[in-house]
C-alpha positions in Angstrom: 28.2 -56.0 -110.3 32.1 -56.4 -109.8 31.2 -55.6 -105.8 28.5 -58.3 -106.0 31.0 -61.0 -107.8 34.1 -60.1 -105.3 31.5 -60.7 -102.5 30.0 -63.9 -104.2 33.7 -65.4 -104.4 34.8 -64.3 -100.5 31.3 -66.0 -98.8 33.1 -68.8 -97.5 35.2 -67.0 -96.2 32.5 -65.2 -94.2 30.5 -66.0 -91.2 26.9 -66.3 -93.0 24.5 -68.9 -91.9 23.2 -70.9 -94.9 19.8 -69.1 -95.2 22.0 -65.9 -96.3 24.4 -68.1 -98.5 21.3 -69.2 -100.5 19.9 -65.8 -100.8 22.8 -64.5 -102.4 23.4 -67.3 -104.5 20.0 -67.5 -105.9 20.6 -63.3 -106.2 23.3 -64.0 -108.9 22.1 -66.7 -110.8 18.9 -64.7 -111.5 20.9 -61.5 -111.9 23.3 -63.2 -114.7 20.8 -64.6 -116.7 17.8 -62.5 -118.3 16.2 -62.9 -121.7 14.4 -60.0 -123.7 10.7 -60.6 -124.2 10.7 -61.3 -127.8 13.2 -64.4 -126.8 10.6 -64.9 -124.0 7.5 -65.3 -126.2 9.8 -67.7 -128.5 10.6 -69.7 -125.6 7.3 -70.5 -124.4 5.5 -70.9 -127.9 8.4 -73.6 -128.4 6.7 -75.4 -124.8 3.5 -75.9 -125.7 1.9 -79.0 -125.2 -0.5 -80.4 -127.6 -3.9 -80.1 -125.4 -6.3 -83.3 -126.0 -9.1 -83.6 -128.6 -12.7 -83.2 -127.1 -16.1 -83.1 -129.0 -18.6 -80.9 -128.0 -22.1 -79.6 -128.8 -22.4 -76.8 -130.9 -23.4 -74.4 -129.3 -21.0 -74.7 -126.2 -18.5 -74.4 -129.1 -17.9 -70.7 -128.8 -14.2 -69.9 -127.9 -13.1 -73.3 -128.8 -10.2 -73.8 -131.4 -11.4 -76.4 -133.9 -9.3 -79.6 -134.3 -9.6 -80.6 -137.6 -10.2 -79.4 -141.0 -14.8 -78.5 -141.6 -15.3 -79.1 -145.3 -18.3 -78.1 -147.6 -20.7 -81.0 -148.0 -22.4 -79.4 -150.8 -22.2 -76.0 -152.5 -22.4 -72.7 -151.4 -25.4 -71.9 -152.2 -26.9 -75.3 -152.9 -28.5 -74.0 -155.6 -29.5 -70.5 -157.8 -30.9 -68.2 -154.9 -33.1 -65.7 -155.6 -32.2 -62.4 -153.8 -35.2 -60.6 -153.6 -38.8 -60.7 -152.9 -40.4 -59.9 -156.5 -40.9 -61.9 -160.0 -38.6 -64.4 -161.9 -38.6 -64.2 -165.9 -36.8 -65.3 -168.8 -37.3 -62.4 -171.2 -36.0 -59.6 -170.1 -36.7 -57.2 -173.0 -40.1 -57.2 -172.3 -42.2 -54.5 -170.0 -44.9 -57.1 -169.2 -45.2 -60.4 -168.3 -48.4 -62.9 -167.2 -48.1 -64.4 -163.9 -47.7 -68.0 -164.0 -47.9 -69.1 -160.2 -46.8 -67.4 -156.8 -43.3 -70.1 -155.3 -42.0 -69.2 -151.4 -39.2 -70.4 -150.0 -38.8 -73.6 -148.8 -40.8 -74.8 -151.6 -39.2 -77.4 -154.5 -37.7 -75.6 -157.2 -40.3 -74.8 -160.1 -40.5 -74.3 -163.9 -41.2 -71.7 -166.2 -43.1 -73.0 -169.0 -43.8 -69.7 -170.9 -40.5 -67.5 -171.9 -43.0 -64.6 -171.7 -44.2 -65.1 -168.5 -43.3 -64.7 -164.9 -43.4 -66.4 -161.5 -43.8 -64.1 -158.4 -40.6 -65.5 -156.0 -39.7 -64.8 -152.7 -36.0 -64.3 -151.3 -34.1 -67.7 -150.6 -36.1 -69.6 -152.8 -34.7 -71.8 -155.7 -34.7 -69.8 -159.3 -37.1 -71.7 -161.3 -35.8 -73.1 -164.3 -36.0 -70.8 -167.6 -35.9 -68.1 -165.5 -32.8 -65.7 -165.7 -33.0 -62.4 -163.6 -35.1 -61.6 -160.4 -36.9 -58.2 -160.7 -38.1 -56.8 -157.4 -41.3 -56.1 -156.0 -40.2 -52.7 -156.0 -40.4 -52.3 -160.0 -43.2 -54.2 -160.0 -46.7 -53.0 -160.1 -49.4 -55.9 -160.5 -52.8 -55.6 -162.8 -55.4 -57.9 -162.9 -56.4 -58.2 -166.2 -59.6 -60.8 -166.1 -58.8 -64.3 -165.2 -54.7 -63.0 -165.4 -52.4 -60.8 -163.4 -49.7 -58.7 -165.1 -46.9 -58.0 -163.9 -45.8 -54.7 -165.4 -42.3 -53.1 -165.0 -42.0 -49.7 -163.7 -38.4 -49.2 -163.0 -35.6 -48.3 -164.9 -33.3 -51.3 -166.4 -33.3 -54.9 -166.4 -29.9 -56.6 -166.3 -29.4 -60.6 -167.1 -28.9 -62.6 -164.1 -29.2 -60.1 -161.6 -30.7 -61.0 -158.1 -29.3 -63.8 -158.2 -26.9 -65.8 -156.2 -25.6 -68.7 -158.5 -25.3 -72.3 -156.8 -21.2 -72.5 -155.5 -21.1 -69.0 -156.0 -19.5 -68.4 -152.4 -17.8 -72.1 -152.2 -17.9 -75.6 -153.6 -18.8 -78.9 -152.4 -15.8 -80.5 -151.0 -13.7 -77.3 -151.0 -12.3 -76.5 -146.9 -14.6 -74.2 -145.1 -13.5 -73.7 -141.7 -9.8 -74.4 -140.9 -7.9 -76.1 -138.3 -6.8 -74.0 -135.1 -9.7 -71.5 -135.8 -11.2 -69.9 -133.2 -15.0 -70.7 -133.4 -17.1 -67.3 -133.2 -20.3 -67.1 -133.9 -19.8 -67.0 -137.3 -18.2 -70.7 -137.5 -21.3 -72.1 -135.2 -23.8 -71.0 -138.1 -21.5 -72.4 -140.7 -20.4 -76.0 -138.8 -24.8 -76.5 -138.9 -25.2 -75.5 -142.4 -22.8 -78.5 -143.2 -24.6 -80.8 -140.3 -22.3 -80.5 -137.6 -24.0 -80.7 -134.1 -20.9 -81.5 -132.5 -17.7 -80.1 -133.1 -14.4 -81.6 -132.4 -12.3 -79.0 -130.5 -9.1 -78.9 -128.4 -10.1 -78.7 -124.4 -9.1 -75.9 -122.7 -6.7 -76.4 -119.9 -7.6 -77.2 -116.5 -6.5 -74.3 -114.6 -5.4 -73.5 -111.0 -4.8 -70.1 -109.6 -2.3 -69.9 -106.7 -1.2 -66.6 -104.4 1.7 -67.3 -101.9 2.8 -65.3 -99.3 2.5 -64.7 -95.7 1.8 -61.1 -96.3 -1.8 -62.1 -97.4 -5.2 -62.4 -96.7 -8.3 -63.0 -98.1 -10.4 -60.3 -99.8 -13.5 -60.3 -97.1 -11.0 -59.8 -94.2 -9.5 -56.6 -92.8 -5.8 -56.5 -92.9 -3.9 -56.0 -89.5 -1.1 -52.9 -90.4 1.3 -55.1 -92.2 -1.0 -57.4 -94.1 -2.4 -56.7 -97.6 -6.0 -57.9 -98.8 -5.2 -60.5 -101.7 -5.7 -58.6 -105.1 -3.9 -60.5 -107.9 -5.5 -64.1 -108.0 -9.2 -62.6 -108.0 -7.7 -60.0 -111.4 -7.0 -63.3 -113.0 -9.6 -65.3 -112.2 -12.1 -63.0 -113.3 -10.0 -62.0 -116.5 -10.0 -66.3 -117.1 -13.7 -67.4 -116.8 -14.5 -64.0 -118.9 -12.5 -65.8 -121.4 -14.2 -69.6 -120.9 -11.5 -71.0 -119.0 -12.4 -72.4 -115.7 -10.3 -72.0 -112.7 -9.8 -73.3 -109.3 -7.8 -71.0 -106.6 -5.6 -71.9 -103.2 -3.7 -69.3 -100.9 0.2 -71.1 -99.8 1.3 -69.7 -97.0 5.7 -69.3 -97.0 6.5 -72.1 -96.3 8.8 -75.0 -98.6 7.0 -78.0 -97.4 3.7 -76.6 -97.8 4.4 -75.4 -100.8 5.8 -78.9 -102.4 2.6 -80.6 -100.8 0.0 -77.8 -102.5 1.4 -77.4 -105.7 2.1 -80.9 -106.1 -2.2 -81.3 -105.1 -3.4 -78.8 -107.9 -1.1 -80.4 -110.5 -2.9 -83.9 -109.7 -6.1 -82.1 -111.0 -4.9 -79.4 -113.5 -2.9 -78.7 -116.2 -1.8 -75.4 -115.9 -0.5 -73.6 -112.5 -0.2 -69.8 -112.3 1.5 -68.7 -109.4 1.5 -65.1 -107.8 4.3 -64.2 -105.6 7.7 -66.3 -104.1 9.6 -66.0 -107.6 12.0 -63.2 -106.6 15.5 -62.9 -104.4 14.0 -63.0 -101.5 15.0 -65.6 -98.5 11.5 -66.4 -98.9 11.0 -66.9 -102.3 11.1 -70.4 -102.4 9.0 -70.8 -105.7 12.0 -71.8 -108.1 13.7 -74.3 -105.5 10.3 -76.1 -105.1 9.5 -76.4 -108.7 13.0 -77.8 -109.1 12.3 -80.5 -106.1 8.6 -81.3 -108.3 10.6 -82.4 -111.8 10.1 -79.1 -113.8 12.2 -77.8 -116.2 12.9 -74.0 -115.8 12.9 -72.7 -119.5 13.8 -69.0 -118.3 13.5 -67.2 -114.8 14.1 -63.9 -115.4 13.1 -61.3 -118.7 14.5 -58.1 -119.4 11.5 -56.2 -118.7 10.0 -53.3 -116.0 8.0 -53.9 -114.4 7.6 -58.4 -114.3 11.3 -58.8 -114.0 11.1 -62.3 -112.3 9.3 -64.0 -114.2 9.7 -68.1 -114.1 8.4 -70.4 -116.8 8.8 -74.0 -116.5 6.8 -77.8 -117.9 7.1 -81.1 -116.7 7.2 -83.8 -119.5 6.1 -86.8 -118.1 2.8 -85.2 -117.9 3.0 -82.3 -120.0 2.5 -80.0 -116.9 3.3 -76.1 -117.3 3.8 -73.6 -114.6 3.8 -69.8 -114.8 5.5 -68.0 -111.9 4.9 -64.4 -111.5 5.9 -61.8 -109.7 4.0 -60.8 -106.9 3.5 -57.0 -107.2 0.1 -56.1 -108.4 0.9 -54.6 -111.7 3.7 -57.6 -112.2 1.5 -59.4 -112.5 -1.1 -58.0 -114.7 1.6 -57.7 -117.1 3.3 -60.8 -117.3 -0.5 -62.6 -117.5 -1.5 -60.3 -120.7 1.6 -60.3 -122.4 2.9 -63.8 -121.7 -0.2 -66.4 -120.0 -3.1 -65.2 -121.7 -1.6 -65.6 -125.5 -0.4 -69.4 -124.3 -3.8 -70.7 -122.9 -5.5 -69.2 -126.0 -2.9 -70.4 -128.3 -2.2 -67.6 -130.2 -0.1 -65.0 -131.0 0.1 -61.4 -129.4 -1.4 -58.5 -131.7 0.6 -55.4 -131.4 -0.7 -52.2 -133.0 1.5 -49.0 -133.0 0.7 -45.7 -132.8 2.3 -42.3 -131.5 3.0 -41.2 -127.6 2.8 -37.6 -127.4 5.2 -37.4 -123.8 7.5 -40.4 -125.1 11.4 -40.5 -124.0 14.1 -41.9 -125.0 14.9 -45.6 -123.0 18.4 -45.6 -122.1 18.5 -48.6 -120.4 19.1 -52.0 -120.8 15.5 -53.2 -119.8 11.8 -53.0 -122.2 9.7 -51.0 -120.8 5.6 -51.9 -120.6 4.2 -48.5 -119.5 0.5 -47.3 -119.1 -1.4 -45.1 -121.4 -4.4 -43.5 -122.2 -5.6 -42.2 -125.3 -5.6 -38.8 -126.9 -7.1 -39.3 -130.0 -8.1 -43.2 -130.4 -5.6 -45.1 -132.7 -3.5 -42.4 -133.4 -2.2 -40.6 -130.1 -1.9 -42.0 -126.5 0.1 -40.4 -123.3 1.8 -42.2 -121.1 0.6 -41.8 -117.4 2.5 -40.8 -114.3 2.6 -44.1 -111.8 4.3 -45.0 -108.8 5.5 -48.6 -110.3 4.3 -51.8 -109.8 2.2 -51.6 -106.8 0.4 -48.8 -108.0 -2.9 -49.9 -108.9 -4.7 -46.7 -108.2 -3.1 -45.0 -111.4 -2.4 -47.9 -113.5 -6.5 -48.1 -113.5 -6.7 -45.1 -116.1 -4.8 -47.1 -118.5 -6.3 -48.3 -122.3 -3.5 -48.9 -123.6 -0.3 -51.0 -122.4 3.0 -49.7 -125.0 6.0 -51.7 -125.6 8.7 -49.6 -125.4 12.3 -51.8 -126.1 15.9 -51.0 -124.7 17.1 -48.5 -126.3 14.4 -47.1 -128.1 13.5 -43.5 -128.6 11.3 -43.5 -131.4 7.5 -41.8 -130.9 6.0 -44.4 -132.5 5.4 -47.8 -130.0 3.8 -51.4 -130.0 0.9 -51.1 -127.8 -1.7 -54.0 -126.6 -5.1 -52.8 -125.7 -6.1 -53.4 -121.7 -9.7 -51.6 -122.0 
């Protein structure tokens, strides 16, 4: 670094044409300045814009976050459920009982008028009132006796209210049932229509467009000439994004500054996000950071202390709450930075880590985290890491389940991992 500075301070007094003079200058201000990823993660949660407030059928819900507070309109049940398919009595000391009337479910809630007797009751249907535990059909065995049916116990106890699942039991009317910021499942569409909801106010997803740059490129369909690489990154992400709901729009930039500026500038007209694959680097043709600059954004970090995804560039624009993800161009650069840094910010939440032991772990002796591939020895409890080539290597990164976390400096067995299988 000493060589680099000496040679930084003695350019002017150097013949270099201006091209070169940039290079190098945009060399050291990337080299000088590089955040961990925990910082990194901070950074961007602190950038988030506050995405607008749609409302939306319920069942395209799904995947949504809910924006605002679902409350019970009544309780949970509504009213004494019975449990079971069987008979409903108030005296449970007795063996025998005479069948007053057969209720199903849906029906308005009934009455016991004898103590003594029973009403056959089907599951999810009111208790009737005087009636105290549900027996099932199970310890039931039914005698006609004349003009009556008995019911006549044949199991082995009766206990006082059981079978049934008392009204508020699970929540009460009023009391907050789904929270803001959830992520509606499944679970939180059946709830939302048991309170009425067939619409659900949620935050829209962000418009989203995917961008590859380079002139090394070309489209998937096409064969490459020797020096030209079939485009691999934006159709990962793309395919990773509408698995997740988001929808996505994709352009290829060639390298070039004015047709970047005119592009970009394009897809942020109609979206509110920008990923970017490729340009963010050192190289004299990495004009990504210089063009963002010339569109208004602010650059909250360029460069994390990682391997692989060193370049990274994250950036917003505030006058229309624009963000952009830069990232690096390398294959497995990229599938990093999107899973451990773009993916958490679109969904809006936070990364889960789980840890468990790497049988062929060493020690990390440099000043860098490493995100390494992995695959599983025993599920949960032991991985390995895999042998790969860096991050163009695709071919063996594919084995990987798990992605691990290991930090500068670390040389514990025991690592943060992210599942990517």
């Amino acid at each position: 670094m000493k060589n680099f500075r000496l040679l930084m301070i003695n350019l002017k007094n150097c013949c270099i044409d201006s091209t070169q003079n940039d290079y190098f200058r945009k060399y050291y201000v990337m080299s000088s300045k590089m955040i961990n990823p925990t910082k990194a993660i901070e950074i961007i949660n602190q950038n988030i814009f506050l995405p607008k407030i749609v409302s939306i059928p319920l069942e395209k819900s799904i995947d949504f976050q809910l924006a605002e507070d679902l409350f019970a309109d009544r309780d949970f049940p509504p009213f004494d459920r019975v449990m079971m398919d069987g008979i409903a009595t108030q005296n449970t000391e007795s063996k025998e009982w005479i069948l007053e009337k057969t209720v199903f479910a849906g029906q308005e809630q009934t009455k016991l008028h004898d103590p003594n007797a029973c009403i056959e009751i089907m599951t999810g249907s009111p208790l009737p009132v005087g009636c105290t535990a549900v027996i099932p059909k199970e310890e039931i065995e039914f005698i006609k006796s004349g003009d009556q049916i008995i019911a006549k116990f044949i199991g082995q106890n009766i206990a006082k209210s059981q079978f049934i699942h008392q009204k508020g039991a699970d929540l009460k009317e009023k009391s907050l049932l789904i929270a803001k910021n959830t992520k509606i499942t499944t679970l939180e569409i059946a709830l939302a229509a048991t309170i009425g909801k067939s619409k659900l106010p949620v935050f829209q997803k962000p418009t989203i467009a995917l961008i590859s740059t380079g002139d090394e490129l070309v489209p998937v369909d096409q064969v490459p000439l020797p020096h030209q690489i079939r485009s691999s990154n934006i159709p990962m992400l793309s395919a990773t994004l509408e698995a997740k709901g988001f929808q996505t729009e994709q352009k290829h930039i060639p390298d070039s500054k004015e047709l970047l500026q005119t592009e970009i500038e394009k897809s942020l007209h109609s979206n509110d996000v920008l990923i970017l694959s490729g340009g963010v680097s050192a190289g004299k043709k990495d004009f990504i950071p210089d063009v963002l600059k010339d569109l208004g954004f602010d650059c909250h970090f360029h460069k994390i202390a990682q391997k692989p995804g060193k370049p990274l560039w994250f950036g917003t624009r505030k006058k229309d709450q624009k963000t952009i993800f830069a990232l690096p161009g390398n294959p497995i650069s990229t599938f990093i930075c999107f899973n451990v840094y773009v993916l958490p910010f679109l969904q809006q939440k936070d990364l889960d880590f789980f840890e468990t032991k790497i049988l062929n772990a060493k020690p990390n002796n440099k000043d860098l985290d490493f995100w390494l591939p992995a695959k599983w020895i025993q599920k949960g409890i032991e991985a390995e890491i895999l042998p790969n080539n860096g991050s163009g290597d695709l071919v063996n990164w594919k084995e990987a389940e798990i992605l691990v976390w290991q930090k500068a400096g670390q040389n514990s067995v025991y690592l943060p991992y992210i599942p990517v299988k």
